[in-house]
Biopython code that builds the backbone (N, CA, C, O; Angstrom):
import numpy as np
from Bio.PDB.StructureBuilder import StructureBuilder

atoms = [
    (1, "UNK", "N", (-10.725, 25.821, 18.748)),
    (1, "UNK", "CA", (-9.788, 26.713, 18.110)),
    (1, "UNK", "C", (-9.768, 26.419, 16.627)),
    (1, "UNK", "O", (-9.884, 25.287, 16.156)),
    (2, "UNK", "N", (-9.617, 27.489, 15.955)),
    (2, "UNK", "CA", (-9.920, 27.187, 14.820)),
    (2, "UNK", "C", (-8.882, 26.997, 13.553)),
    (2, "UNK", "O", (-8.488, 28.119, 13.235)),
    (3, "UNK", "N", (-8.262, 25.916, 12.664)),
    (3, "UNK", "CA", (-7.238, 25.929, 12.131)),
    (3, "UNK", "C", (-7.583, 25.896, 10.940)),
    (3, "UNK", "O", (-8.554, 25.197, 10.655)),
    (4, "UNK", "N", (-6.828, 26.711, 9.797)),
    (4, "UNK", "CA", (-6.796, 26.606, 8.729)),
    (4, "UNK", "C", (-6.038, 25.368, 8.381)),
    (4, "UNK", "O", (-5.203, 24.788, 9.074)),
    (5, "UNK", "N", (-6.579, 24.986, 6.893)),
    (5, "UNK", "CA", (-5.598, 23.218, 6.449)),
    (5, "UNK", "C", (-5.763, 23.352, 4.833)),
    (5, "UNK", "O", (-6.910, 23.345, 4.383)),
    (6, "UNK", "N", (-4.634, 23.476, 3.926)),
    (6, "UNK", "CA", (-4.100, 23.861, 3.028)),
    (6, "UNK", "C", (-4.388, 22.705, 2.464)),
    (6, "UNK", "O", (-3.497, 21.882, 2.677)),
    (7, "UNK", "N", (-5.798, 22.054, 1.447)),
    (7, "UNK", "CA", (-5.900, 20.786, 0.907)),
    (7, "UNK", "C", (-5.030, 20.439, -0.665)),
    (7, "UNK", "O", (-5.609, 20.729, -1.712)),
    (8, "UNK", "N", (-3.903, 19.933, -0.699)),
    (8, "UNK", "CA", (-3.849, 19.369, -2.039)),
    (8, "UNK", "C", (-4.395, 19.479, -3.328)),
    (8, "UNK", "O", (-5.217, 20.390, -3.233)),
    (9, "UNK", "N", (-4.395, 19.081, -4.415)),
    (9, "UNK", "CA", (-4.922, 18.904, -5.414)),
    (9, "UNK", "C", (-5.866, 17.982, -5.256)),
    (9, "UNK", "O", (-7.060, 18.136, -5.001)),
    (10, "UNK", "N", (-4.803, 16.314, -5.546)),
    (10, "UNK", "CA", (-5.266, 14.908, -4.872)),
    (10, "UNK", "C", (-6.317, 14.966, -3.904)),
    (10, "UNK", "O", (-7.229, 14.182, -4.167)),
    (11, "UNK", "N", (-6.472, 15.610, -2.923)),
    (11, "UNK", "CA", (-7.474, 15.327, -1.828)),
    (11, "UNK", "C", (-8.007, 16.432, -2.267)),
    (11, "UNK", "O", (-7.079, 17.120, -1.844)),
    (12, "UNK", "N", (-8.782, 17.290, -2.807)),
    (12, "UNK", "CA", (-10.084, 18.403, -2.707)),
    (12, "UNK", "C", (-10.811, 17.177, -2.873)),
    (12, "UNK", "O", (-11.773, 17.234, -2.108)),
    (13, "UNK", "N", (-10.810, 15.885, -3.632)),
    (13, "UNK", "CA", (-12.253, 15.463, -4.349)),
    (13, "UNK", "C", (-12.920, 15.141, -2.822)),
    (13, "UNK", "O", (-14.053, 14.678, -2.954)),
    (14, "UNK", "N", (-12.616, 15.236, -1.793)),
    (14, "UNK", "CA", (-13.191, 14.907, -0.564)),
    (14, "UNK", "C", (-13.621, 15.922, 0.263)),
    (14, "UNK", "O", (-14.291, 15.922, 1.296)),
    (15, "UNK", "N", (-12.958, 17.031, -0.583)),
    (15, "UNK", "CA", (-13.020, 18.210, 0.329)),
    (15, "UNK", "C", (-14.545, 18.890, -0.643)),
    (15, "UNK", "O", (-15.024, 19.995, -0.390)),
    (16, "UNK", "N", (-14.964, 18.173, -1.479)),
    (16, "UNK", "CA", (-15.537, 19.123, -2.631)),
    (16, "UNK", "C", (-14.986, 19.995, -3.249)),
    (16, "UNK", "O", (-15.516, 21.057, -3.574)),
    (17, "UNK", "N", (-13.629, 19.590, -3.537)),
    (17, "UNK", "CA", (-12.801, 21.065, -4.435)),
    (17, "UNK", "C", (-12.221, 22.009, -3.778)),
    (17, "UNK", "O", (-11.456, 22.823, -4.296)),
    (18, "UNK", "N", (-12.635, 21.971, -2.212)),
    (18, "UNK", "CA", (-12.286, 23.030, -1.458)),
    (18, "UNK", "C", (-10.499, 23.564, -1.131)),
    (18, "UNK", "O", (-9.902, 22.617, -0.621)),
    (19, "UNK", "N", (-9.955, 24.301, -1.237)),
    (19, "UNK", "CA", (-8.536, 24.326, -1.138)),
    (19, "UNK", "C", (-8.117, 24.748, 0.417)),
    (19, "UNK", "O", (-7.103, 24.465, 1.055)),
    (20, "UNK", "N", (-9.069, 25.389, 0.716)),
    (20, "UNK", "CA", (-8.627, 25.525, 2.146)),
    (20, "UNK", "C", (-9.934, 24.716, 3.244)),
    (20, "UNK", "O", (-11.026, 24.417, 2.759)),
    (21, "UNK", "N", (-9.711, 24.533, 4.253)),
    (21, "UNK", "CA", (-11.021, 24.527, 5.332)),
    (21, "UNK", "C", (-10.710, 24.575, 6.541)),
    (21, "UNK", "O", (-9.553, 24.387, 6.915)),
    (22, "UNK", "N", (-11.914, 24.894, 7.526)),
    (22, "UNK", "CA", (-10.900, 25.523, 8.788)),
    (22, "UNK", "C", (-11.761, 24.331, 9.470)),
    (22, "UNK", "O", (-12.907, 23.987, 9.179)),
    (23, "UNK", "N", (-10.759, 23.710, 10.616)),
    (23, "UNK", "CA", (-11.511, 22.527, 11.372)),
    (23, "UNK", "C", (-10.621, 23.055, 13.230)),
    (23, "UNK", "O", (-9.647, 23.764, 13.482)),
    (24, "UNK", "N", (-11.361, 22.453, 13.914)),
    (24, "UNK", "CA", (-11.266, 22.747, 15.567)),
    (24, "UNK", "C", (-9.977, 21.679, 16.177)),
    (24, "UNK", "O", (-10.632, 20.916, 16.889)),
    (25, "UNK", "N", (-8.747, 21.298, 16.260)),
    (25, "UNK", "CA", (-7.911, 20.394, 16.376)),
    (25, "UNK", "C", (-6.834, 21.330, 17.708)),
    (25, "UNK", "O", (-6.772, 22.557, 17.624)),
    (26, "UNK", "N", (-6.364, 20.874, 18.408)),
    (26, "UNK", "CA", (-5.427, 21.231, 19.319)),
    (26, "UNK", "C", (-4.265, 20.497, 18.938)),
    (26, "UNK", "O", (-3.224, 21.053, 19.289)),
    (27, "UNK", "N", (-4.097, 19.229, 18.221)),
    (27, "UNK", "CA", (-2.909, 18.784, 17.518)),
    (27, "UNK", "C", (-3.471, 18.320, 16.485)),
    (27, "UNK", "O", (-4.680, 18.203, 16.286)),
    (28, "UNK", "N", (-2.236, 17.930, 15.516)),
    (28, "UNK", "CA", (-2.104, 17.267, 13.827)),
    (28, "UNK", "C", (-2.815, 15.699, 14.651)),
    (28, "UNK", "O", (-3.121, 14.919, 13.749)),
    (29, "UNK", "N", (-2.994, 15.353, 15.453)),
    (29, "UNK", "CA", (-3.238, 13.968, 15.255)),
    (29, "UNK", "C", (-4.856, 14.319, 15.131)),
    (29, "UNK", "O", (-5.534, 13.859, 14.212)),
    (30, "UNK", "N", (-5.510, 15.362, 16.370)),
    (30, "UNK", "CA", (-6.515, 15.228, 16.471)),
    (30, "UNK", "C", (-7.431, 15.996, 14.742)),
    (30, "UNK", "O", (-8.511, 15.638, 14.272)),
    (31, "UNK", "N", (-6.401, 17.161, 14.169)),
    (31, "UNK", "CA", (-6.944, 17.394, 13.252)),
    (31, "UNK", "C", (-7.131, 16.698, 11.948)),
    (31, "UNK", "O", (-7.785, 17.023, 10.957)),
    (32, "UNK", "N", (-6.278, 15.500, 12.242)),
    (32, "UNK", "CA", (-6.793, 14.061, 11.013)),
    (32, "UNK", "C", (-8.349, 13.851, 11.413)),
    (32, "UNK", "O", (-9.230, 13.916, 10.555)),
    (33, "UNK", "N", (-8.600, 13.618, 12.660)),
    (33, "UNK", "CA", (-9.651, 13.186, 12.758)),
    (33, "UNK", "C", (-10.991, 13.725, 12.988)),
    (33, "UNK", "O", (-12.032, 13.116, 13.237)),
    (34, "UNK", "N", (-10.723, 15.279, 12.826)),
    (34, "UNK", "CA", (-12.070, 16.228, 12.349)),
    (34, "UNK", "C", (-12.114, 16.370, 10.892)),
    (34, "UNK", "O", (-13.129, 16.542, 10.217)),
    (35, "UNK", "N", (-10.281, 16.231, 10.268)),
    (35, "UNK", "CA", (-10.801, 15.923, 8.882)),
    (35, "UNK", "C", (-11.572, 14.858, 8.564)),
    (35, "UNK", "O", (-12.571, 15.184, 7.923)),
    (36, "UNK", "N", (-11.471, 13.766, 8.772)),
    (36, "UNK", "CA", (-11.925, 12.371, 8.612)),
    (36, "UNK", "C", (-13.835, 12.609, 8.930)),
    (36, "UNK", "O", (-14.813, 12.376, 8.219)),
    (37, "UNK", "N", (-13.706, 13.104, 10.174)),
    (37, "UNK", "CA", (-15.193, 13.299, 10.031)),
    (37, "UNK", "C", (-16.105, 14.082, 9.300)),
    (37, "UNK", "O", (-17.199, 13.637, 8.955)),
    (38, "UNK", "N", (-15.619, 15.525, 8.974)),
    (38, "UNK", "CA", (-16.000, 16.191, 8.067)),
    (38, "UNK", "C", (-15.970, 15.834, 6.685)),
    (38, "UNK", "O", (-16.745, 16.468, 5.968)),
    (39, "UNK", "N", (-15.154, 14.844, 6.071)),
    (39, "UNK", "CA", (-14.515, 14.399, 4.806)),
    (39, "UNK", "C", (-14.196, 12.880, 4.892)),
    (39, "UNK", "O", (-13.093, 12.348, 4.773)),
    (40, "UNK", "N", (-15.202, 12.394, 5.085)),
    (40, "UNK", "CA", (-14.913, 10.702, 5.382)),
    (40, "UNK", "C", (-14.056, 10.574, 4.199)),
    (40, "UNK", "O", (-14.284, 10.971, 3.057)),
    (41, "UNK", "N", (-13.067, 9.977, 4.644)),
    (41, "UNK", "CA", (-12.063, 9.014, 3.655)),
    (41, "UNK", "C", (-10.632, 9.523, 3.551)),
    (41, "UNK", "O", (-9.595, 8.908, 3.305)),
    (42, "UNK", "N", (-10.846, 10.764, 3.794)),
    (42, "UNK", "CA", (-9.464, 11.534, 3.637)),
    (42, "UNK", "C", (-8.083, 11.225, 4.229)),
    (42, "UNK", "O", (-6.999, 11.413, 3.677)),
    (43, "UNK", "N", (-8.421, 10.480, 6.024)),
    (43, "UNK", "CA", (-8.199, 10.500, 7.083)),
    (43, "UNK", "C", (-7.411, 8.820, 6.277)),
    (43, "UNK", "O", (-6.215, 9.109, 6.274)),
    (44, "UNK", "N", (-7.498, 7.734, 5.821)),
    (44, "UNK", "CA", (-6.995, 6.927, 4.766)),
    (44, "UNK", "C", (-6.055, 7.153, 3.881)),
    (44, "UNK", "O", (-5.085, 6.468, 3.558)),
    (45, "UNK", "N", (-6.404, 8.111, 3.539)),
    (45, "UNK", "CA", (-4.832, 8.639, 2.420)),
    (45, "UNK", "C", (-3.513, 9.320, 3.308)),
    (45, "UNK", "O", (-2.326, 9.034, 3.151)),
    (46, "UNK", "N", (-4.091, 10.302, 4.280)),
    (46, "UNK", "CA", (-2.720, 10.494, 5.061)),
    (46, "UNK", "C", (-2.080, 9.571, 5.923)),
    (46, "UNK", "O", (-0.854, 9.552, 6.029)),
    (47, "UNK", "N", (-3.029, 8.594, 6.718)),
    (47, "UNK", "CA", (-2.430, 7.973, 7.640)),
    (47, "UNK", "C", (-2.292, 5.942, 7.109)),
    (47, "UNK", "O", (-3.123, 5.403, 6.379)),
    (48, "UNK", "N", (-1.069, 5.216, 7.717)),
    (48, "UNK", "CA", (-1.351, 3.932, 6.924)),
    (48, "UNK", "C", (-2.642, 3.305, 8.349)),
    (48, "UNK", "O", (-3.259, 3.918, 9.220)),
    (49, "UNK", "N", (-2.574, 1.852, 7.963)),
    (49, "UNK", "CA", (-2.926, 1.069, 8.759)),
    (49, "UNK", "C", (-2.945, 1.365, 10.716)),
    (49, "UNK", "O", (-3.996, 1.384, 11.357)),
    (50, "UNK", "N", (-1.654, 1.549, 11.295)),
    (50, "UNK", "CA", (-1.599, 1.423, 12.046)),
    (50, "UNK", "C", (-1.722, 3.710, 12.659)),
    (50, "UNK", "O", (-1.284, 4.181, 13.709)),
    (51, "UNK", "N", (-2.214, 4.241, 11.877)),
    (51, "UNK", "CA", (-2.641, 5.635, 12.501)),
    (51, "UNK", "C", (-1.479, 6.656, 12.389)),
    (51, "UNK", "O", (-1.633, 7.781, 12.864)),
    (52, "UNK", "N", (-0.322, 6.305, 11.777)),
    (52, "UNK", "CA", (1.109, 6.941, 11.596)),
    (52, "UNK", "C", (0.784, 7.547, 10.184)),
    (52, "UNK", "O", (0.078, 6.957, 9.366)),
    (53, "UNK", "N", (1.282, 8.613, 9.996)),
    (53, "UNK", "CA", (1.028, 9.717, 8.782)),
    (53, "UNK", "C", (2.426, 8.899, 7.628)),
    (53, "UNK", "O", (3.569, 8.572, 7.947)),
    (54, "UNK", "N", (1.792, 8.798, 6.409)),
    (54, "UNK", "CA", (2.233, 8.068, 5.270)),
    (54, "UNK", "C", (3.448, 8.691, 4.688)),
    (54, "UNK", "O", (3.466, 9.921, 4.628)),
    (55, "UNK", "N", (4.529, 7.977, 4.224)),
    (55, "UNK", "CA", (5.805, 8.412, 4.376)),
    (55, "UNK", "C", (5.709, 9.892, 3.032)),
    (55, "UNK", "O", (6.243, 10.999, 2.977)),
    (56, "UNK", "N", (4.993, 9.333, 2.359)),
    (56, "UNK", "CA", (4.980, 9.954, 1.070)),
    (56, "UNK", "C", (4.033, 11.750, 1.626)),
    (56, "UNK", "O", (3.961, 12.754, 0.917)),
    (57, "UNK", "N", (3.513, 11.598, 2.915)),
    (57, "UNK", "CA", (2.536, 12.710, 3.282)),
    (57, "UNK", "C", (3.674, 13.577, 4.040)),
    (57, "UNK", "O", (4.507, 12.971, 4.713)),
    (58, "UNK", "N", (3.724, 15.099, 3.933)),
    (58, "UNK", "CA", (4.705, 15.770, 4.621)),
    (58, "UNK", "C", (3.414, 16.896, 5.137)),
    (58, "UNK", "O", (2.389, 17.188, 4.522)),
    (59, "UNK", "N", (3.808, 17.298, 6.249)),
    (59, "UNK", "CA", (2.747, 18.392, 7.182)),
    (59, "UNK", "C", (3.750, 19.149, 7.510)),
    (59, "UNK", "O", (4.932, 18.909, 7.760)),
    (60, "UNK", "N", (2.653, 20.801, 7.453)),
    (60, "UNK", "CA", (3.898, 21.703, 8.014)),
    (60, "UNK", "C", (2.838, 22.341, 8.640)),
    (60, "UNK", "O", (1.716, 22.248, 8.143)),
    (61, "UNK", "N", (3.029, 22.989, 9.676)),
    (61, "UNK", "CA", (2.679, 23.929, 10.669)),
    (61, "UNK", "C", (3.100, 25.367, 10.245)),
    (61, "UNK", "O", (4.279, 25.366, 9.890)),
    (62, "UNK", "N", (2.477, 26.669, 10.163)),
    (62, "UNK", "CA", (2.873, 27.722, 9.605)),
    (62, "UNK", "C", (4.418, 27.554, 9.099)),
    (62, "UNK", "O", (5.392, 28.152, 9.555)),
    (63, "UNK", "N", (4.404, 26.708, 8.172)),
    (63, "UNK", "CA", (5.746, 26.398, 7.665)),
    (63, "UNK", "C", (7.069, 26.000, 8.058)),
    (63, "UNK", "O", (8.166, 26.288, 7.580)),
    (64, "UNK", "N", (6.562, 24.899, 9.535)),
    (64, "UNK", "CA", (7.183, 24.021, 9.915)),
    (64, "UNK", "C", (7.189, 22.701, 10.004)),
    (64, "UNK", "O", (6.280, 22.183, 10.653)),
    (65, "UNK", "N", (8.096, 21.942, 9.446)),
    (65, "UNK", "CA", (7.497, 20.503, 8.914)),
    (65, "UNK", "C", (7.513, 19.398, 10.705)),
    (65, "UNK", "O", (8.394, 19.242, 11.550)),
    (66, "UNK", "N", (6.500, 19.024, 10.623)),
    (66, "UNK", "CA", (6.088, 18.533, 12.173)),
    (66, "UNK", "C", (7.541, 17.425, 12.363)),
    (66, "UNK", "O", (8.465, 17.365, 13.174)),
    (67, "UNK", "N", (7.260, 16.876, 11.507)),
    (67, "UNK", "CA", (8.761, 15.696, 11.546)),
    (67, "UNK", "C", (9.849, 16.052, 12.436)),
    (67, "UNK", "O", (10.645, 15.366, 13.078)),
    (68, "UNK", "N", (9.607, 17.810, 12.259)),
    (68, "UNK", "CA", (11.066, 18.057, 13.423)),
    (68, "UNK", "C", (10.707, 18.892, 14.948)),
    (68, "UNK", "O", (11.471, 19.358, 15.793)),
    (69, "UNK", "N", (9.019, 18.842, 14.864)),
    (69, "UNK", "CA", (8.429, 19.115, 15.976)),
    (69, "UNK", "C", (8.035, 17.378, 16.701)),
    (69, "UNK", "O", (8.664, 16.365, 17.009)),
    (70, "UNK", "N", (6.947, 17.748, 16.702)),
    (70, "UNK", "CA", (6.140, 16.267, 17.962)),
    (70, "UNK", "C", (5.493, 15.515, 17.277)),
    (70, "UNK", "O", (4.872, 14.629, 17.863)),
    (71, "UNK", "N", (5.392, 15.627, 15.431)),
    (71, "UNK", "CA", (5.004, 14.611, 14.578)),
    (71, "UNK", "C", (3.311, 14.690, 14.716)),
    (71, "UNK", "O", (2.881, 15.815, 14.460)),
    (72, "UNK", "N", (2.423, 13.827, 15.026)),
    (72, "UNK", "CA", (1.036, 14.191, 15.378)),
    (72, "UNK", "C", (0.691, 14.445, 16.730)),
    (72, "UNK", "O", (-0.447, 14.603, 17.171)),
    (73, "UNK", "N", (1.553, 14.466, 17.232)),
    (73, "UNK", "CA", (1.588, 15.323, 18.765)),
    (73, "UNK", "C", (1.640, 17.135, 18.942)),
    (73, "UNK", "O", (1.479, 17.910, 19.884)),
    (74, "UNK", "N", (2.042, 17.311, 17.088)),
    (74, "UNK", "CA", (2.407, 18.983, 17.447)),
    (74, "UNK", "C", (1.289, 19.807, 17.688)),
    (74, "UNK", "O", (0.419, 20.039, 16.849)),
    (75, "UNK", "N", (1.317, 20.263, 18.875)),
    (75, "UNK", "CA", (-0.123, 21.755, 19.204)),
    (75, "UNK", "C", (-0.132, 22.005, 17.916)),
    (75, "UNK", "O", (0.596, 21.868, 16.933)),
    (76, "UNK", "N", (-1.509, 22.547, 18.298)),
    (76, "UNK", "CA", (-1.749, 23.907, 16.937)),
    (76, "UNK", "C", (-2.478, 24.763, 18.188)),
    (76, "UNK", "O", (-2.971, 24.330, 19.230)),
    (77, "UNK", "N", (-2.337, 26.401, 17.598)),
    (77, "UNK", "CA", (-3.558, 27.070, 18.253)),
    (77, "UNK", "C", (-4.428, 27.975, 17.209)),
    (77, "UNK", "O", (-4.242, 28.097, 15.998)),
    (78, "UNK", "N", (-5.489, 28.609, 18.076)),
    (78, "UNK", "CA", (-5.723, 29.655, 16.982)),
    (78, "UNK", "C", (-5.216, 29.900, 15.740)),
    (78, "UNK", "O", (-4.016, 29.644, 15.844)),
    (79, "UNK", "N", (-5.426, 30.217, 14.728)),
    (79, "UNK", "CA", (-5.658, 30.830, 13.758)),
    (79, "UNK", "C", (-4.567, 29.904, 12.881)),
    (79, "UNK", "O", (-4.593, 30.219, 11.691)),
    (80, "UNK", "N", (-3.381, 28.572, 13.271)),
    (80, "UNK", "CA", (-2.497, 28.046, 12.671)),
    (80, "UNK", "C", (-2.643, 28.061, 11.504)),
    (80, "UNK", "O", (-3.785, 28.291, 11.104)),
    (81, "UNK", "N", (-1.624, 27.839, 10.561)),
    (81, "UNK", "CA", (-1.993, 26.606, 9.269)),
    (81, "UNK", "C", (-1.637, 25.935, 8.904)),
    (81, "UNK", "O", (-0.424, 26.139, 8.954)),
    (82, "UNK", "N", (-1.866, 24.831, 8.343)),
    (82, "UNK", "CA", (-2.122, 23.568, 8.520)),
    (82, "UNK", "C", (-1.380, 22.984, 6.743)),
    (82, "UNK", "O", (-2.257, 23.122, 5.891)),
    (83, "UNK", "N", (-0.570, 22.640, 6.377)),
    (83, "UNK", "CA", (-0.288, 22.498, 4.974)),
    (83, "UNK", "C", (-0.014, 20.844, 4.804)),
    (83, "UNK", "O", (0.788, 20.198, 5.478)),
    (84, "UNK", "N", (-0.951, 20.281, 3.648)),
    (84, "UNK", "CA", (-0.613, 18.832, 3.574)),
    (84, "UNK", "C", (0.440, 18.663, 2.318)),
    (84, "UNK", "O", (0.288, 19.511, 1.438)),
    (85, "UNK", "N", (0.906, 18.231, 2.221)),
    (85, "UNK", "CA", (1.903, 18.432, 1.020)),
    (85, "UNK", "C", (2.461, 16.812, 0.650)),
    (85, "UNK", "O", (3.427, 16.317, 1.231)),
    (86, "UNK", "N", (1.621, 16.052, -0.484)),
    (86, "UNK", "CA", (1.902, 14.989, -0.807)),
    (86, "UNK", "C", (3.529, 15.465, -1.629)),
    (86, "UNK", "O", (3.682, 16.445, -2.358)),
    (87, "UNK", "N", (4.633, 14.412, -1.226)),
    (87, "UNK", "CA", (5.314, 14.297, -2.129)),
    (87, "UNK", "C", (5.725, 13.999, -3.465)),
    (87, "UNK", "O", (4.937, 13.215, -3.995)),
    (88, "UNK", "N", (6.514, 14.284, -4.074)),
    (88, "UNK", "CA", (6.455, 14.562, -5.535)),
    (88, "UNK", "C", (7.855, 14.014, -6.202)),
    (88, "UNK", "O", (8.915, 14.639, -6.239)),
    (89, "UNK", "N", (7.612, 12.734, -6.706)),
    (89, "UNK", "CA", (8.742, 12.328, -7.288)),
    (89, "UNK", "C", (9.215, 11.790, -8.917)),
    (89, "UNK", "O", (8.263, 11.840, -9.695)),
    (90, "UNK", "N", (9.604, 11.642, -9.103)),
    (90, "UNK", "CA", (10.152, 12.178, -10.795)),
    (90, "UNK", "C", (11.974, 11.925, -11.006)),
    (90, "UNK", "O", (13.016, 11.867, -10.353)),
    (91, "UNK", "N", (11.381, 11.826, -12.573)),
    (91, "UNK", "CA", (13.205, 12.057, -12.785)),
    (91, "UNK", "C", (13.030, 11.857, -14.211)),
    (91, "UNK", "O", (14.002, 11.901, -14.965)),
]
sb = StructureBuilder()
sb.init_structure("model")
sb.init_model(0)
sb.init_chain("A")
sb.init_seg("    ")
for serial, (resi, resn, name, xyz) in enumerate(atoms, 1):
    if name == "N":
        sb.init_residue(resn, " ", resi, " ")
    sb.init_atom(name, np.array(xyz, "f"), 0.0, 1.0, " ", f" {name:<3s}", serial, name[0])
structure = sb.get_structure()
C-alpha cells in the first residue's frame, strides 16, 4: 500500500532534496523502516536508541498526530499521509 511522507527541510539531505516520497508501510513503525532502507540514516534522526520516535519528532497521519492514536502502532492505508514535523523552539 502505498503512503505518501511529507519530508522536512532537515531530512531531504537523505531524501536527495525530495519533499515528498511514497513508501509501502501498514504502520508508522513499519514505515520508519522502509524509510531507513530507502534513505539509510534517516531512520536515526526520528527514532532514539531504543526504536521509540524522538521527543522533539511529531508525526501526523492525514493530520492526526499519532501520539493520540497507537503511536508507531498507527495503521496507515492506501493513499495516507504521512507528515514528519521536527519541532521548533525559540523565544
Amino acid at each position: 500500500m502505498a503512503v505518501t511522507v511529507l519530508i522536512p527541510t532537515p531530512l531531504r539531505k537523505f531524501t536527495n532534496d525530495q519533499e515528498t516520497v511514497q513508501v509501502d508501510a501498514d504502520t508508522i513503525g513499519a514505515l520508519i523502516t522502509a524509510l531507513d532502507t530507502h534513505f539509510p540514516g534517516i531512520a536515526a534522526r526520528l527514532t532514539d536508541e531504543q526504536g521509540a520516535l524522538r521527543k522533539f519528532i511529531n508525526v501526523y497521519v492525514n493530520e492526526e498526530d499519532i501520539r493520540f492514536l497507537q503511536g508507531k502502532e498507527t495503521t496507515l492505508k492506501d493513499g495516507d499521509t504521512v507528515s514528519i514535523v521536527p519541532a521548533i523552539a525559540g523565544g
